[in-house]
C-alpha positions in Angstrom: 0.0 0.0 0.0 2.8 2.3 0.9 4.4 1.6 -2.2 1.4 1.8 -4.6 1.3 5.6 -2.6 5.0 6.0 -3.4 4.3 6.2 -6.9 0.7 7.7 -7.3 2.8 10.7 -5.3 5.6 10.4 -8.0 3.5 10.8 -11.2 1.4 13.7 -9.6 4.6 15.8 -9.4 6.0 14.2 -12.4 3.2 16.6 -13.9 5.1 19.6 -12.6 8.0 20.4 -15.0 10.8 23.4 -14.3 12.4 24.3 -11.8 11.7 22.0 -8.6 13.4 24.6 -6.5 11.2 27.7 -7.5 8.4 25.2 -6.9 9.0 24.5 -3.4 9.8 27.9 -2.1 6.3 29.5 -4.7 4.2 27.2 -2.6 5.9 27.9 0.7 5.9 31.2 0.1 1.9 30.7 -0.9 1.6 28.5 1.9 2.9 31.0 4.5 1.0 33.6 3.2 -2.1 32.7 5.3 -0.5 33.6 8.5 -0.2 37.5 8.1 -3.4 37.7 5.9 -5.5 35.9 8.3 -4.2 38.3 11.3 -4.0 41.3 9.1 -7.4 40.9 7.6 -8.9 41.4 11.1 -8.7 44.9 10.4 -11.0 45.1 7.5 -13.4 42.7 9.1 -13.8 45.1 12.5 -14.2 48.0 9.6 -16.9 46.3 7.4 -18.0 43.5 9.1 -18.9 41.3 6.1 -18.2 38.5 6.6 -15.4 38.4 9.3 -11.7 37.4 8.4 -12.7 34.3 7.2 -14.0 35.5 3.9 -10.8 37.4 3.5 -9.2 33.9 4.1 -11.1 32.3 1.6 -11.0 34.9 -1.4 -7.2 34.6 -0.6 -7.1 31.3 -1.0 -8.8 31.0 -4.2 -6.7 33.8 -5.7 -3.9 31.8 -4.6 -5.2 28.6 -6.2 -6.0 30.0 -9.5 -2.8 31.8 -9.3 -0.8 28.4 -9.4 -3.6 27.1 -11.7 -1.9 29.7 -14.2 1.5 28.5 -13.2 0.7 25.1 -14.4 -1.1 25.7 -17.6 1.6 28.5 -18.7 5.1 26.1 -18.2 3.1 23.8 -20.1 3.7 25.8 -22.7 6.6 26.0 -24.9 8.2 29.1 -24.1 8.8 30.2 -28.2 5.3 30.7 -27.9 5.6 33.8 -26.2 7.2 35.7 -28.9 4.5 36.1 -31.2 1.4 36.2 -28.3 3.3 39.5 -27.4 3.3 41.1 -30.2 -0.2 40.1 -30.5 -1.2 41.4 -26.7 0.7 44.9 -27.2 -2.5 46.6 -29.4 -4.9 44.9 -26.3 -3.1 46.1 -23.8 -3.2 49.8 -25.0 -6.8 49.1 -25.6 -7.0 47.8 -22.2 -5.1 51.0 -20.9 -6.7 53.7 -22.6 -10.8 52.0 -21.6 -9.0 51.9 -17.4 -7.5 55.4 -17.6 -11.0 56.8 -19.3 -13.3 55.2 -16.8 -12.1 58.2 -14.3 -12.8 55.7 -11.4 -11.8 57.9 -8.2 -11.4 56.8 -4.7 -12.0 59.5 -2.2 -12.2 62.2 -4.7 -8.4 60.8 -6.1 -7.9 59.4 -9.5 -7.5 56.0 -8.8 -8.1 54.5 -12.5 -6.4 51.2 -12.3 -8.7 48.8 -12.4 -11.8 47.4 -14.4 -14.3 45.2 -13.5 -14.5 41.6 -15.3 -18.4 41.4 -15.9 -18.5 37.6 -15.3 -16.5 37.5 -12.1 -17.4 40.8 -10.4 -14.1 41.3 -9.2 -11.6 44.4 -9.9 -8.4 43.6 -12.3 -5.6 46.1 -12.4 -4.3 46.4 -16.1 -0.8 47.6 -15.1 0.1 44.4 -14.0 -1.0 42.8 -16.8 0.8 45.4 -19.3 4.2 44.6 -17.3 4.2 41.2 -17.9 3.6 41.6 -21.6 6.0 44.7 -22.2 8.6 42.8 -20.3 8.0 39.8 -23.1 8.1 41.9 -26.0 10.8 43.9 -25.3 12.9 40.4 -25.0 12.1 39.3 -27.5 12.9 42.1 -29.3 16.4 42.1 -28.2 16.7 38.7 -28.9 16.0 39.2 -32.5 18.8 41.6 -32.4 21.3 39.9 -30.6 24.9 40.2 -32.0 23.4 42.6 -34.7 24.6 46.5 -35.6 21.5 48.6 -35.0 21.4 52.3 -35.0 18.8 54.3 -33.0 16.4 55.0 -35.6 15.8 51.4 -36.6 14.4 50.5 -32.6 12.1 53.3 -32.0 9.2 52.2 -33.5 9.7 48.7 -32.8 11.5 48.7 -29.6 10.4 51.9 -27.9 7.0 53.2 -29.7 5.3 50.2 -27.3 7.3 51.1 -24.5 6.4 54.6 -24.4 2.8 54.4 -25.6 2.3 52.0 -22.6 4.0 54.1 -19.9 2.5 56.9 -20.9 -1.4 55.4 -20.3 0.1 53.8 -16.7 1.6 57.1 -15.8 -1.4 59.1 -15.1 -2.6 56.8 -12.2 0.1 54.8 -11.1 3.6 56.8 -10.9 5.3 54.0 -8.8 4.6 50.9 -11.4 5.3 53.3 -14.5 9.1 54.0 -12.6 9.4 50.0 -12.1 8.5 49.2 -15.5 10.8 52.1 -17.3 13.4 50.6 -14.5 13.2 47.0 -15.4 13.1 47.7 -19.3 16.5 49.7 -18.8 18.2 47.0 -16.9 16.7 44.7 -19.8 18.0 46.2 -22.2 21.5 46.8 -20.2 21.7 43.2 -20.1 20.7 42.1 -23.6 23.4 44.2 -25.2 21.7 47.3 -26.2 24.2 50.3 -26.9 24.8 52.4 -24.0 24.4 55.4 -25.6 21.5 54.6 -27.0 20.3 53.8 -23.4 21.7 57.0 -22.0 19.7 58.8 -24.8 16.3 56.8 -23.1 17.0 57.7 -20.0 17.2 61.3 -20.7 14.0 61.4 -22.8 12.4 59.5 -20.2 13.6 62.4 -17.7 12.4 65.3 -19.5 9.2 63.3 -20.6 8.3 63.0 -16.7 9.5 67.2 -16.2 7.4 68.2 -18.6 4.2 66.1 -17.4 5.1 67.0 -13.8 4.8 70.9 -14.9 1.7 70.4 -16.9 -0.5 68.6 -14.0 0.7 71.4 -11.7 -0.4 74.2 -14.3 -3.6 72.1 -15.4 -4.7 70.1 -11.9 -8.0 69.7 -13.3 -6.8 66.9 -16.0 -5.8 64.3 -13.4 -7.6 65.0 -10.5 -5.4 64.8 -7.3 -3.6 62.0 -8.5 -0.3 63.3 -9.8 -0.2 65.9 -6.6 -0.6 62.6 -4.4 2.7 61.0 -5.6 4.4 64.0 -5.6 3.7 65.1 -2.5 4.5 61.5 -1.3 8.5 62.4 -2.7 8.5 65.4 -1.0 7.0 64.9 2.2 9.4 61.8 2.3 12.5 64.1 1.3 11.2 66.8 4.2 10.2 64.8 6.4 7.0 65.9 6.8 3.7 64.9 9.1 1.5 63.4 6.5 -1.2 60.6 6.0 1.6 58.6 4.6 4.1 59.5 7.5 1.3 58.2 9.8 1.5 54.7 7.7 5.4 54.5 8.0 5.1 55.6 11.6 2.5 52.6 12.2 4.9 50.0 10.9 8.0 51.6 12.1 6.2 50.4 15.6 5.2 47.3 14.9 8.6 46.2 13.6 10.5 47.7 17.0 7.9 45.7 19.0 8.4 42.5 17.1 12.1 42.4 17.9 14.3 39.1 17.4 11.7 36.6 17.9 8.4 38.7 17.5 5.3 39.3 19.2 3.6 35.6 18.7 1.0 35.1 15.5 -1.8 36.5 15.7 -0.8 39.0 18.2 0.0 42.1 16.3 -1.2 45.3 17.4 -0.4 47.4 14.2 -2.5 45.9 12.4 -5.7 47.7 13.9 -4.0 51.2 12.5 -2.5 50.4 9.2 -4.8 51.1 6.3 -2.8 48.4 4.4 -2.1 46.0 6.9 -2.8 42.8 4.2 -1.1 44.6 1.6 1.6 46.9 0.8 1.9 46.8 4.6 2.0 43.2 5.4 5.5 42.9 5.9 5.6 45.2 9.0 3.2 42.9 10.1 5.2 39.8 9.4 7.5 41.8 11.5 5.7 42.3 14.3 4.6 38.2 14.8 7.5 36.6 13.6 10.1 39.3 14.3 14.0 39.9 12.6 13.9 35.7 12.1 10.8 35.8 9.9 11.7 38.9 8.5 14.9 37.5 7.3 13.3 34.3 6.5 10.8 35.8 4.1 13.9 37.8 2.2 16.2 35.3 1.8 13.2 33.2 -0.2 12.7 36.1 -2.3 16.3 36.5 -3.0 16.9 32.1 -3.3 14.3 32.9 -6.2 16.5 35.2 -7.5 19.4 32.9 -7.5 17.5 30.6 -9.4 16.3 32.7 -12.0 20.2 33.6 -12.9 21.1 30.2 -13.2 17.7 29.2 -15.3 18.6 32.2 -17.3 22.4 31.1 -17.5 21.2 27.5 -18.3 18.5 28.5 -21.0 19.1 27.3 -24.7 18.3 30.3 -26.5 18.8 33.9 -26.4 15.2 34.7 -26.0 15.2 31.9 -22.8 17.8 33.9 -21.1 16.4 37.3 -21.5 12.6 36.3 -21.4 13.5 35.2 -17.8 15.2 38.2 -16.6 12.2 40.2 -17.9 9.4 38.4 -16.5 11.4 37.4 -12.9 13.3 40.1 -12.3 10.3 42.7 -11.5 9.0 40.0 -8.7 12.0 40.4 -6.6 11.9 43.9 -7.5 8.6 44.7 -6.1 9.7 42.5 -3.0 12.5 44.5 -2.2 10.3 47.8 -2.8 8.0 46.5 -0.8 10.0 45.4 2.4 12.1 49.0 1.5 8.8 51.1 2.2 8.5 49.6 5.6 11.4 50.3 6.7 11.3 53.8 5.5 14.0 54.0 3.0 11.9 54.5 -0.1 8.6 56.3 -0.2 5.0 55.0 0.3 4.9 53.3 -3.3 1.4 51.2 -3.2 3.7 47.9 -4.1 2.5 44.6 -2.5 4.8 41.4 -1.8 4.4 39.1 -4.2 2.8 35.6 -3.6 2.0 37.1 0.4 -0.1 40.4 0.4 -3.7 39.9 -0.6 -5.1 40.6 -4.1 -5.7 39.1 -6.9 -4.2 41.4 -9.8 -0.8 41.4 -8.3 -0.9 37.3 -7.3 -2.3 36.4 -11.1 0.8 38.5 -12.9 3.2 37.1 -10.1 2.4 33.3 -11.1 1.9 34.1 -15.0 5.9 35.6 -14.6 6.8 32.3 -12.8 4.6 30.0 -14.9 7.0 31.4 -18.1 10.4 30.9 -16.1 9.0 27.2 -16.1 8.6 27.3 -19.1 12.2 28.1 -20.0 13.7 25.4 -17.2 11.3 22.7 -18.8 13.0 23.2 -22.2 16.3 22.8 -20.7 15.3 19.6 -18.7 13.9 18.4 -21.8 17.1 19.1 -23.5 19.2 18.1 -21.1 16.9 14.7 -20.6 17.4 14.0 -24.5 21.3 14.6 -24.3 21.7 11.8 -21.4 19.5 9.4 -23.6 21.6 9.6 -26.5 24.6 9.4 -24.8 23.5 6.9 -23.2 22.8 5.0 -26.7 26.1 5.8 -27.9 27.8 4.5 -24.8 25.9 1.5 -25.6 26.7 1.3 -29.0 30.4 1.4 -28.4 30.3 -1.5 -25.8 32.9 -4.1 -27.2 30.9 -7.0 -26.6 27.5 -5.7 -27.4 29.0 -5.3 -30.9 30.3 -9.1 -30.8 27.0 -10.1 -29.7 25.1 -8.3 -32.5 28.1 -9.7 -35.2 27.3 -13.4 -34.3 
């Protein structure tokens, strides 16, 4: 019986192809995730009082579950695939951008147009995430097509950096902090797949006086993007001064919960913050970590973050085409990105960004695009297992083939 269990439990995983590594730690990651959502959901239930913390438990849970749902189905496909379904996604994307940024949702009288509503489903979908993912893709594959080639500037701007900036410029409006980590990540991809520095340096400039000019015209025409643009800017400022502010209260919330968590922490489920931090399940979720599990959890939830990284560098190291290697990079990189952000804001060295930690805070936008990034990194290491599976079976023919008295035996 035990045995017969042995290897029902061996084909279930055999199902799961890639990385085994960036498996384990994905679900353990997932797994742990319950912890500080369950305790920092309390807070929302004491506010609305719909369904106690056990509904936020649930939806969690089911975002999580279709979340590695798309994991699964994506590594199952061949990575190649990915080249052309970007260039195909880039005109829906836009489409999906301009219909967010013209819906003029607002929040408390601030512009808050990131999200739609799937009809089906009822439930919001921020289309920034989604336009990451995809950009990332494109602009890898991109690159790949003109590895080891002379290009001048002219020839990528319409291919290469028409997308780019057409998308950034519809994410902008609403959401500063994802355009910046986008324009960020595309640099350093770009950097790393061999694009001319001074072509980059030419980017980065245009990208500067781009965001200048925008800056001066929001101030000058406030009515255009209502509150929005002042509320990120005043977030860099405030942040530079020092200054007493809504978001200042945030920082100061989680700035106490991670003194009083200490070495070992205040005990799960015992937090404290968590009654005062508007965010407590989401971009602040890791002061709250903090707080229960103290400087051991803390640690303990970085170093997965940055063992994920060292995996993705030797996927990307190990991948057999140019595309594998830089389609990785683009799609994995952000994750660890945003975690670092993330962990950054509550510790006060960057300002309030809205940034959750992947695979841990709530939400469904941010776990969805976290485990459509990973499910494409599988994709990648299942080619090279594949490869590398194929390569140890022919040499393993050819060993047998040259086998002195294997020959004899086939000669008489």
């Amino acid at each position: 019986m035990a045995l017969k269990d042995h290897i029902s439990s061996n084909n279930v995983f055999s199902y799961l192809k890639g990385d085994k590594a960036i498996w384990a730690v994905a679900a353990l990651l997932a797994i742990f995730s319950f912890i500080p959502v369950y305790s920092a959901s309390s807070n929302l239930a004491y506010l609305y009082g719909d369904g106690g913390t056990f509904k936020y438990l649930i939806t969690h849970f089911v975002h999580l579950f279709l979340g590695f749902v798309i994991i699964y189905a994506i590594h199952r496909i061949p990575y190649h695939y990915f080249k052309g379904l970007s260039i195909l996604m880039i005109p829906v994307i836009v489409g999906l951008l301009i219909y967010t940024l013209a819906q003029g949702t607002t929040i408390g009288g601030a512009n808050a147009s990131r999200w739609i509503t799937i009809p089906i489903i009822n439930k919001t979908f921020q289309t920034s995430t989604l336009a990451s993912v995809i950009l990332m893709i494109y602009v890898a594959r991109y690159l790949s097509k003109i590895h080891e080639k002379k290009v001048t500037f002219k020839e990528t701007i319409l291919p290469l950096w028409l997308p780019v900036g057409v998308i950034l410029m519809l994410i902008l409006p609403a959401n500063f902090s994802t355009t910046a980590i986008i324009f960020l990540m595309v640099m350093t991809l770009v950097f790393l797949g061999g694009y001319p520095l001074k072509y980059i340096g030419i980017i980065l400039g245009s990208g500067i006086l781009f965001l200048s000019i925008f800056v001066l015209s929001a101030k000058a025409f406030p009515g255009v993007f209502p509150n929005r643009v002042d509320t990120w800017i005043s977030r860099v400022e405030n942040f530079a001064n020092d200054e007493d502010t809504e978001a200042d209260y945030q920082i100061e919330k989680a700035k106490i919960a991670i003194a009083r968590g200490g070495l070992a922490g205040a005990g799960v489920g015992k937090s404290i913050q968590r009654n005062f931090l508007p965010q407590s399940s989401s971009d602040f979720i890791y002061a709250i970590i903090v707080e229960e599990m103290g400087l051991l959890g803390a640690f303990g939830v970085m170093l997965a973050y940055l063992f994920i990284l060292f995996r993705l560098v030797v996927i990307s190291t190990k991948a057999p085409t140019i595309f594998g290697k830089l389609v990785v990079v683009a799609v994995g990189l952000p994750i660890i990105f945003q975690a670092l952000i993330n962990m950054a804001v509550a510790v006060e060295l960057f300002p309030v960004t809205g940034q959750t930690l992947p695979l841990i805070s709530s939400g469904g936008s941010s776990i969805w695009m976290t485990c459509l990034a990973l499910g494409i990194v599988q994709s990648v290491a299942a080619k090279r297992e594949e490869i590398k599976k194929q390569e140890e079976e022919l040499s393993s023919i050819e060993d047998d083939n040259d086998n002195p008295l294997e020959i004899l035996s086939e000669a008489i």
